[in-house]
C-alpha positions as CSV (number, residue, x, y, z in Angstrom):
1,X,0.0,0.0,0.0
2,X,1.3,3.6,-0.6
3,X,1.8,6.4,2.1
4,X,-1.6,7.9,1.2
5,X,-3.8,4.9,1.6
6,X,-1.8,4.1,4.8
7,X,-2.2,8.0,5.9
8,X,-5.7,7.5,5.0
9,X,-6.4,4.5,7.4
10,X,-4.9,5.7,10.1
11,X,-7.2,8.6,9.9
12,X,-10.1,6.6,9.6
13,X,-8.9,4.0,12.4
14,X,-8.5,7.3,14.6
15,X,-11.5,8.8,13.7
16,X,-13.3,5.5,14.3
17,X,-11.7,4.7,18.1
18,X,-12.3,8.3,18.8
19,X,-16.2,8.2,17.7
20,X,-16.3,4.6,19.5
21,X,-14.8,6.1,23.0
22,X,-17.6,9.7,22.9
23,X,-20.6,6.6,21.9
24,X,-19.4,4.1,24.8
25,X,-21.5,6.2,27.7
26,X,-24.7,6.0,25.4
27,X,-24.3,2.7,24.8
28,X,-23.9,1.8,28.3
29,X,-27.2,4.6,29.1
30,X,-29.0,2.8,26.4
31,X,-28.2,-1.0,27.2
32,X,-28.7,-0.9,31.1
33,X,-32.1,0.8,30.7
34,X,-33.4,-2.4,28.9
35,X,-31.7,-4.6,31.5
36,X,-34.3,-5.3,34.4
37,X,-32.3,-5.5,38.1
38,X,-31.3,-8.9,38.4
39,X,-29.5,-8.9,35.4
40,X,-27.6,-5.2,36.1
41,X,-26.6,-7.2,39.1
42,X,-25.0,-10.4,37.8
43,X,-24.3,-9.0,33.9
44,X,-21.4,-7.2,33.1
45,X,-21.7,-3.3,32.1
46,X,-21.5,-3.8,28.4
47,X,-23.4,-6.9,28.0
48,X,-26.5,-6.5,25.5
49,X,-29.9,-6.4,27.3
50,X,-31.6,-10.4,27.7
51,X,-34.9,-8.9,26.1
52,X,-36.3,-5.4,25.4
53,X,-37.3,-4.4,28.5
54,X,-39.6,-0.7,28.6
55,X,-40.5,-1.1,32.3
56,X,-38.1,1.1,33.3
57,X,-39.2,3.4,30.8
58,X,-42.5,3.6,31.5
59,X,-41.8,4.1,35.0
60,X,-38.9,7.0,34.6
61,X,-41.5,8.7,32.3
62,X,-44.6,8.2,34.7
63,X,-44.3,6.6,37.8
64,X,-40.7,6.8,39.4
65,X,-40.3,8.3,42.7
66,X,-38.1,11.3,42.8
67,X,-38.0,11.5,46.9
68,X,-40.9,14.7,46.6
69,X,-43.8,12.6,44.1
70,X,-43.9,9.7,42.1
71,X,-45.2,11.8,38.7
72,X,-42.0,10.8,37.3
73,X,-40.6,12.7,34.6
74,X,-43.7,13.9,32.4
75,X,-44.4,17.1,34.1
76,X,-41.0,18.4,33.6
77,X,-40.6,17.2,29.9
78,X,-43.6,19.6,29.5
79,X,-42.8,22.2,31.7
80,X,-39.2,22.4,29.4
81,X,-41.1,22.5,26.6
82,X,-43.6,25.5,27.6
83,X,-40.1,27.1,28.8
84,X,-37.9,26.4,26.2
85,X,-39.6,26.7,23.1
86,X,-41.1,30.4,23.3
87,X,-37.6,31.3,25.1
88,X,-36.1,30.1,22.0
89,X,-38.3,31.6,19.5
90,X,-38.2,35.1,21.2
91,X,-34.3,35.0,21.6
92,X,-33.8,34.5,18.1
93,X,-35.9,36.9,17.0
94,X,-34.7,39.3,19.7
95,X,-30.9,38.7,18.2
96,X,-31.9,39.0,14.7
97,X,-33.5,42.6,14.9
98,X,-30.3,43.3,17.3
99,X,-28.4,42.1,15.0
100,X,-29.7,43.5,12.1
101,X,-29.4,47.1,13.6
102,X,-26.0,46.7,14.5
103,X,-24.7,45.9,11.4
104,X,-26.5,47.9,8.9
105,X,-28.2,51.1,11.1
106,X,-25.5,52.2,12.8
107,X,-25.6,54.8,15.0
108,X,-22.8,57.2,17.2
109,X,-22.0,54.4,20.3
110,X,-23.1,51.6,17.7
111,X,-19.8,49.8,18.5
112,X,-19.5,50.6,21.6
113,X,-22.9,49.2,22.7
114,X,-21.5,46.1,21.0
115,X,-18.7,45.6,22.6
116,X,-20.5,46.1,26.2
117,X,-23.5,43.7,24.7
118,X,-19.9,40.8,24.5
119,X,-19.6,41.0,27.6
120,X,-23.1,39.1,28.5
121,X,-21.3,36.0,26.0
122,X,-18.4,35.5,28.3
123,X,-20.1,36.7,32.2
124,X,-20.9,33.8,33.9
125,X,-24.4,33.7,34.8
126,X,-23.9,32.8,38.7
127,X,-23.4,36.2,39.1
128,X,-26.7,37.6,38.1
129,X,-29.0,35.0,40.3
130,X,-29.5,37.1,43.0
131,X,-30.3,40.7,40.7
132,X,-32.0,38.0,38.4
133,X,-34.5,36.8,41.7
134,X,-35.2,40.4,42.1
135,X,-36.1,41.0,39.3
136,X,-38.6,38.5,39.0
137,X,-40.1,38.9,42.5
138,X,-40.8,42.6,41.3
139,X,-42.7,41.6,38.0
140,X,-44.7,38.4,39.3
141,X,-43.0,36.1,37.7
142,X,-40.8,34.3,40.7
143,X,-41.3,30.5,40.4
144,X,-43.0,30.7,36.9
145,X,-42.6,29.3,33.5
146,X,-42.9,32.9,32.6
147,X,-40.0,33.5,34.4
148,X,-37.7,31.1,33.2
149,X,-38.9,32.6,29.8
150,X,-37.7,35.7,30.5
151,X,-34.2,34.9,32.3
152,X,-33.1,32.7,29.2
153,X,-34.6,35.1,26.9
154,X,-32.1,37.9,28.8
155,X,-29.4,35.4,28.9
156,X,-29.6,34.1,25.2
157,X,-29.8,37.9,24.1
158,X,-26.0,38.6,23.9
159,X,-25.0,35.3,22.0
160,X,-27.7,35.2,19.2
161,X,-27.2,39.1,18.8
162,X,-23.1,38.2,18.0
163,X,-24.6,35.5,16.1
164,X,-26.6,37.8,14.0
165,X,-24.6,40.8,13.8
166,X,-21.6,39.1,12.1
167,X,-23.9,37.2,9.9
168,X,-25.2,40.2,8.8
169,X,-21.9,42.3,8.6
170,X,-21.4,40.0,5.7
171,X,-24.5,41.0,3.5
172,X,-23.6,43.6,0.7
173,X,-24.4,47.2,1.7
174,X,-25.2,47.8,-1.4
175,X,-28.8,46.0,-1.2
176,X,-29.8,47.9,2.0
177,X,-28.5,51.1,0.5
178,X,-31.0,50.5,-3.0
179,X,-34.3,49.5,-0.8
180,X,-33.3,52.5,1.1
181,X,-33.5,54.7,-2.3
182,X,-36.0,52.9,-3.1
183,X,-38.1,54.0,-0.1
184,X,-37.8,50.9,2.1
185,X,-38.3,51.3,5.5
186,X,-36.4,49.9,8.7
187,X,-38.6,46.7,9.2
188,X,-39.9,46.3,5.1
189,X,-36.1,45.9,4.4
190,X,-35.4,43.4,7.0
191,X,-38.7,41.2,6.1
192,X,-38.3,41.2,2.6
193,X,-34.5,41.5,2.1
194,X,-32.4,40.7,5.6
195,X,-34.4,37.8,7.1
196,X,-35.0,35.7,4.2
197,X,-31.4,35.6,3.5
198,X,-30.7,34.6,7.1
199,X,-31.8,31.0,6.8
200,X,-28.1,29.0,7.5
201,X,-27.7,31.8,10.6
202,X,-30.9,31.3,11.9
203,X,-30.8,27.5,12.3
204,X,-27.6,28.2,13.9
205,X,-29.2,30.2,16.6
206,X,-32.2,27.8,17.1
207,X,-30.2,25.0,17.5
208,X,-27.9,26.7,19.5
209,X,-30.2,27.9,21.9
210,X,-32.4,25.5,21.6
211,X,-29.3,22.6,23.4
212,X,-28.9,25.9,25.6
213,X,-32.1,26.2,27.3
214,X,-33.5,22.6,27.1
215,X,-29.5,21.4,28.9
216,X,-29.6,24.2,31.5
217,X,-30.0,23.4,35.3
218,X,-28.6,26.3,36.8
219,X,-31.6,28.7,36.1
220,X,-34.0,25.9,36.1
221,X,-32.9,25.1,39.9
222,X,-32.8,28.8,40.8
223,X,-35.9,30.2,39.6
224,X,-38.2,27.7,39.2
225,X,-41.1,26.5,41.5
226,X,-42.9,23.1,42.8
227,X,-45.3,23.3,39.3
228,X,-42.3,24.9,37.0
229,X,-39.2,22.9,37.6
230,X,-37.8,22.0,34.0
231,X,-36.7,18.8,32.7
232,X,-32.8,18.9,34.4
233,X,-34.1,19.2,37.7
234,X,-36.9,16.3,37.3
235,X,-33.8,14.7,36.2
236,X,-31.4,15.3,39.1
237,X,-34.2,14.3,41.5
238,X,-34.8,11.3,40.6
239,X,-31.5,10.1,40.4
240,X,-30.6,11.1,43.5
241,X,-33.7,10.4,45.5
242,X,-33.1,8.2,49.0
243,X,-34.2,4.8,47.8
244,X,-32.3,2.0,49.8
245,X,-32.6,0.1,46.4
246,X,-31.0,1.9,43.3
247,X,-33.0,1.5,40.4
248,X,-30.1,2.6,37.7
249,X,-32.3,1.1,34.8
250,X,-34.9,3.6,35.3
251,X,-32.1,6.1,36.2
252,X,-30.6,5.5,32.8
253,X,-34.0,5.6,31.2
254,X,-34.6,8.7,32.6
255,X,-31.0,10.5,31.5
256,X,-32.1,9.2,28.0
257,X,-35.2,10.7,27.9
258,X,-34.2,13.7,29.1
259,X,-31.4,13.9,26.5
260,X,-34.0,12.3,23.3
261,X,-35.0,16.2,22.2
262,X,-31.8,17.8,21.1
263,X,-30.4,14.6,20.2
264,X,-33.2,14.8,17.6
265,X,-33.0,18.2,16.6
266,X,-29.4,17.6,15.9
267,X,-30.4,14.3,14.2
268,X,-32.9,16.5,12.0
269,X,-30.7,19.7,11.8
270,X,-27.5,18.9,12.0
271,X,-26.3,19.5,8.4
272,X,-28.0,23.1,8.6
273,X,-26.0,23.5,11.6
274,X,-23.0,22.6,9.6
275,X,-23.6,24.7,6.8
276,X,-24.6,27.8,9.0
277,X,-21.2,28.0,10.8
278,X,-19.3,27.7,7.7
279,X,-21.6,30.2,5.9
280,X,-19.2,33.1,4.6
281,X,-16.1,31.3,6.2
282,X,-14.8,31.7,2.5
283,X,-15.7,34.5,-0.4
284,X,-15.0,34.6,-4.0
């Protein structure tokens, strides 16, 4: 064989360990959540299930006790999905029209604003909890799906507007500047012109924001109540609730579960997401 089939398998064998080792814990989550107890007790930890076994399923999405009710994980999948999908929607739209003014109606501070804006990408969000809790004690919304809304709407805002901006920094003047002879206004030149041609950045953001909000525990734990709490925290409840018996089938089945939505969106997505992050990496 020559150097560049050789060079060629040795990426492939690397690429293939590599993609082997990151799949290993989702095999293992997958397998034991089939397995019923007796066999996670005598079988080893990367032994295929005996049979298909959705008890543990059905009981991590219904009935499994996490230490404060049995409702098992239903009520938070639905409570994340109240939270997550207008946060998501509203964020992205929020960073678009950001985004859109930034690059292409600049005003005197325009930059500066920006660069104060970055600093919401990099902050870490412990620090705004307490100012945060205020906040929504003040308007209502303490313990609230409408809460949680509004934090990860605030907390979204910087990255999809950095998101958006860029993107948009990219567009030619030129079509802004004939719409604008033309007698376009602010928002007929972003429907009609800007947005449509935002389609690779915009599934960018959704995704992006989407992993975001439905992966985030930190907020969820914070500002969320006994009827609000989001997926995460159903999650970390049950798995550690005081059960003298360990049920790590319906644990696993649980983590699963809670991971199944972005798993499909990337599934479903994924090449847009691709495609969006390399859009403009290279002109001419």
């Amino acid at each position: 064989m020559n150097s560049k089939v050789l060079a060629r398998l040795a990426l492939y064998s690397t690429l293939l360990v590599a993609a082997l080792f990151f799949l290993a814990p989702l095999y293992v989550m997958l397998a034991t959540s089939f397995k019923d107890a007796e066999q996670i007790r005598s079988g080893n930890l990367l032994s295929l299930p005996a049979s298909l076994n959705f008890e543990a399923w059905a009981l991590a999405w219904s009935s499994a006790c996490t230490g404060v009710d049995c409702r098992g994980l239903q009520p938070y999948f639905w409570n994340s999905v109240s939270m997550a999908v207008p946060a998501v929607l509203i964020s992205t739209a929020w960073g678009a029209v950001n985004g859109y003014v930034l690059s292409m109606w600049k005003f005197r501070g325009s930059e500066l604003l920006f660069g104060l804006l970055l600093f919401g990408v990099f902050m870490p969000f412990q620090v705004v909890l307490l100012p945060m809790s205020q906040v929504l004690g003040y308007l209502g919304l303490a313990s609230s799906i409408g809460g949680l809304v509004l934090v990860h709407c605030l907390a979204g805002m910087a990255g999809t507007t950095l998101f958006f901006r860029n993107y948009y920094s990219a567009i030619p003047k030129e079509l802004v500047n004939a719409a604008r002879i033309d007698g376009a206004g602010f928002w007929r030149i972003f429907v009609r012109i800007v947005f449509p041609m935002s389609t690779p950045i915009l599934m960018v953001t959704l995704i992006w924001q989407f992993t975001n909000i439905w992966n985030d525990f930190l907020f969820g734990v914070a500002f969320s109540g006994a009827d609000s709490k989001p997926m995460t925290v159903g999650l970390n409840n049950m798995v550690n609730t005081s059960s003298s018996v360990k049920s790590y089938n319906v644990d696993m089945a649980a983590a699963v579960i809670a991971g199944l939505p972005t798993i499909v969106v990337y599934i479903l997505a994924g090449q847009y997401f691709i495609k969006g992050l390399t859009a403009g990496a290279v002109k001419g």
